[in-house]
C-alpha positions in Angstrom: -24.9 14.1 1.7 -26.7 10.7 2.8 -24.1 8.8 4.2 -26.8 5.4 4.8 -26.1 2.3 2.5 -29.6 2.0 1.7 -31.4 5.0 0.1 -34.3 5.5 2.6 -37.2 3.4 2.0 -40.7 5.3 0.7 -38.7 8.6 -0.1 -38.0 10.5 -3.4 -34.7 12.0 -4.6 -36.4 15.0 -4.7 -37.5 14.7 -1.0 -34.6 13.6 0.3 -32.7 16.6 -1.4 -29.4 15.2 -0.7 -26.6 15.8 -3.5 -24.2 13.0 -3.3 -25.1 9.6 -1.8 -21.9 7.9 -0.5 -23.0 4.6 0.6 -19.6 3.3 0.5 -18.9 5.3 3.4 -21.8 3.8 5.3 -21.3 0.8 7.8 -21.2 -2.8 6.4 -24.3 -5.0 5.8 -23.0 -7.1 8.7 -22.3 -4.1 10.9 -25.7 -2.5 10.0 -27.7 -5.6 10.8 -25.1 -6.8 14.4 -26.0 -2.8 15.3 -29.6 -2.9 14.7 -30.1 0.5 16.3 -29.4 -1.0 19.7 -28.3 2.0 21.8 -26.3 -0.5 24.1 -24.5 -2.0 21.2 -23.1 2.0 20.1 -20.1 1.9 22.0 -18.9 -1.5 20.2 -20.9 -0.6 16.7 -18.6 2.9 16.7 -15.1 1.1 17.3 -16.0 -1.7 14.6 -17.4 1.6 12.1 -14.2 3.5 12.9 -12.8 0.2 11.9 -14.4 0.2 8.3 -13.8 3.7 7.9 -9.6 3.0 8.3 -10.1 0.9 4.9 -11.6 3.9 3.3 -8.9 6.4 3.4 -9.8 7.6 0.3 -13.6 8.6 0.6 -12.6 10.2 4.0 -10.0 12.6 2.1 -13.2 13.5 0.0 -14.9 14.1 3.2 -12.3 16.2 4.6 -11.8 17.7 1.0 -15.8 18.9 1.1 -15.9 20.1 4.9 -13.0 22.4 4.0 -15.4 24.0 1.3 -18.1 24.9 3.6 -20.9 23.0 5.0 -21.8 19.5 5.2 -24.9 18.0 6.2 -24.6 14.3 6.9 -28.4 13.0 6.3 -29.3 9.2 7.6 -32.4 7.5 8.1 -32.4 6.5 11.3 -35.1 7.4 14.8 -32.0 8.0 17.1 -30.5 10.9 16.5 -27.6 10.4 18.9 -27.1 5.7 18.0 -26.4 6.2 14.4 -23.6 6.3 12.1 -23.6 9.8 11.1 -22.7 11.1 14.5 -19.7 8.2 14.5 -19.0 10.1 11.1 -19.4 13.6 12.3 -16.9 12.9 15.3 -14.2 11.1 12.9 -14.5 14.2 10.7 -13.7 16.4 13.5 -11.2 14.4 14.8 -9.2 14.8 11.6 -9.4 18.7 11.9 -11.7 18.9 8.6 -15.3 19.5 10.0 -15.9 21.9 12.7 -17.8 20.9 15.7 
């Protein structure tokens, strides 16, 4: 599932192989471009994400609905693999006892 708000630039469906997008899950224009992959900003870019996410109550039940069913790959496009808003995604997923760690 690509959990970015834009679909990654210069890439085909068929190369991205993901089979839901959920942009409305992904951080907020504003967040996106405050965080600007800033690894010293990912401490205040997760609490203001976890922030977003509390207004989405209904997408996470989906997430937590599609953990339950098995595996779930979170793709994003971004270099840092550990300053990014799948891993702030990940962790709120375990912390509601849907996704295993």
């Amino acid at each position: 599932m690509l959990v970015d708000r834009l679909w990654p630039r210069g890439l085909s469906k068929q190369q991205v192989a993901a089979d839901l997008w959920l942009r409305e899950v992904a951080p907020s224009d504003a967040l996106r471009h405050w965080f600007g992959h800033q690894p010293e900003r990912f401490a205040a870019f997760s609490e203001r994400y976890r922030s977003e996410l509390g207004a989405h109550e209904d997408l996470l039940r989906l997430l937590d609905d599609l953990c339950r069913r098995g595996r779930l790959t979170l793709l994003y496009n971004a270099g840092d693999a550990e300053h990014n808003n799948a891993c702030v995604l990940r962790q709120v997923l375990i912390e509601r006892g849907a996704a295993a760690a």
